[in-house]
C-alpha positions in Angstrom: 28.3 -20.3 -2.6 29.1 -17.7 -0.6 27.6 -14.6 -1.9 24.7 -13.0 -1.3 21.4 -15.3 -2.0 18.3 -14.3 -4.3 15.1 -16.1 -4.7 13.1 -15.6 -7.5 9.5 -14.6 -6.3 6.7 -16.4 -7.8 5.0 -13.4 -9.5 8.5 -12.8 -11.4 8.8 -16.5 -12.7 5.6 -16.2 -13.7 6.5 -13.4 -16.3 9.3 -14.6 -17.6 9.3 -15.4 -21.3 6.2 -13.4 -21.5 6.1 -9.9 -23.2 6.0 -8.7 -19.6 9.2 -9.9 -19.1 11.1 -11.4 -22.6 13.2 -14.5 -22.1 16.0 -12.0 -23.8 15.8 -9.5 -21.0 15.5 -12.3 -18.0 18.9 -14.0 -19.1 20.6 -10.6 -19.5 18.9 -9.8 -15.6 19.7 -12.9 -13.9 23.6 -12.7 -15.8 24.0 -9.1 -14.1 22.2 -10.7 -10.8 24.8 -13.9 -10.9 27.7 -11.6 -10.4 26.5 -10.2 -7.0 24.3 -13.0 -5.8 23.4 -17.0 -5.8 19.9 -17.3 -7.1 18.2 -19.8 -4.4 15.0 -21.4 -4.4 12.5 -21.1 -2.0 10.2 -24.3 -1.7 7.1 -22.7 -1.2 7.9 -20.8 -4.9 8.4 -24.1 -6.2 5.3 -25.5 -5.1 3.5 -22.3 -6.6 4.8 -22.8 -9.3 4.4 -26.5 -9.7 0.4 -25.4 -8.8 -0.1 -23.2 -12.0 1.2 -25.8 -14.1 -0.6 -28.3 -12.8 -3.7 -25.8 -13.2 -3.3 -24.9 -17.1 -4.1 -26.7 -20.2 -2.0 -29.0 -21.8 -1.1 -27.0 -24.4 0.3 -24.7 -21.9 2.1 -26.6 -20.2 5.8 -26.5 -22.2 5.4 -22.7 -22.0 5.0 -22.8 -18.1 8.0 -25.0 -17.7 10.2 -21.7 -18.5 8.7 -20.8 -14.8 10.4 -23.5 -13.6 13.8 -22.9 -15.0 13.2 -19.0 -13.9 13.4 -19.9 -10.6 17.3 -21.1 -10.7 19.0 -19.3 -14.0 22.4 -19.8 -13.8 22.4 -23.8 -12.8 19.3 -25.4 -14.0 20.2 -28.9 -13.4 21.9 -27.9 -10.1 19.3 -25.5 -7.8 19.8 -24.9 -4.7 16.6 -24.9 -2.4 16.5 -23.3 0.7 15.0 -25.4 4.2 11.0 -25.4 4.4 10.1 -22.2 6.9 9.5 -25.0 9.5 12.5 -26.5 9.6 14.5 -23.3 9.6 12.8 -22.2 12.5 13.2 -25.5 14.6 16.4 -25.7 13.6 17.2 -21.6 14.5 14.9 -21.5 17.9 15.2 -24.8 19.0 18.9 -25.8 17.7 
């Protein structure tokens, strides 16, 4: 790393593959995105996202996964997840 960091926001993972937002024009997005930035993940995303699939139907639930891979593009078996809010801030303030 070393570059700028970008998180996906929840609303935007939740469009992708969608005719909102084709899977097609996300990969060509998050390519142009990947020279300027690192995409990073922000846990309380995750767990937003990790709370509408838990909320569909089953036979949603392999569509919804694409959220999941939304959220970190360019390495999906490698993401990198920023600190809890908490922890940041403990660890900022306090030291």
């Amino acid at each position: 790393m070393g570059q700028n960091k970008l998180l996906v926001e929840t609303s935007v993972a939740c469009k992708v593959a969608t005719r909102d937002l084709p899977e097609s024009e996300w990969d060509a997005v998050a390519q142009y995105l990947s020279a300027s930035f690192d995409f990073v993940i922000s846990p309380l995303t995750f767990i937003e996202i990790l709370n509408s699939i838990a909320r569909g139907g089953e036979q949603f639930f392999v569509s919804k996964l694409k959220r999941l891979a939304a959220l970190s593009p360019m390495d999906l078996l490698n993401p990198t997840f920023l600190e809890m809010p908490g922890q940041f801030v403990l660890r900022e303030v306090l030291g």
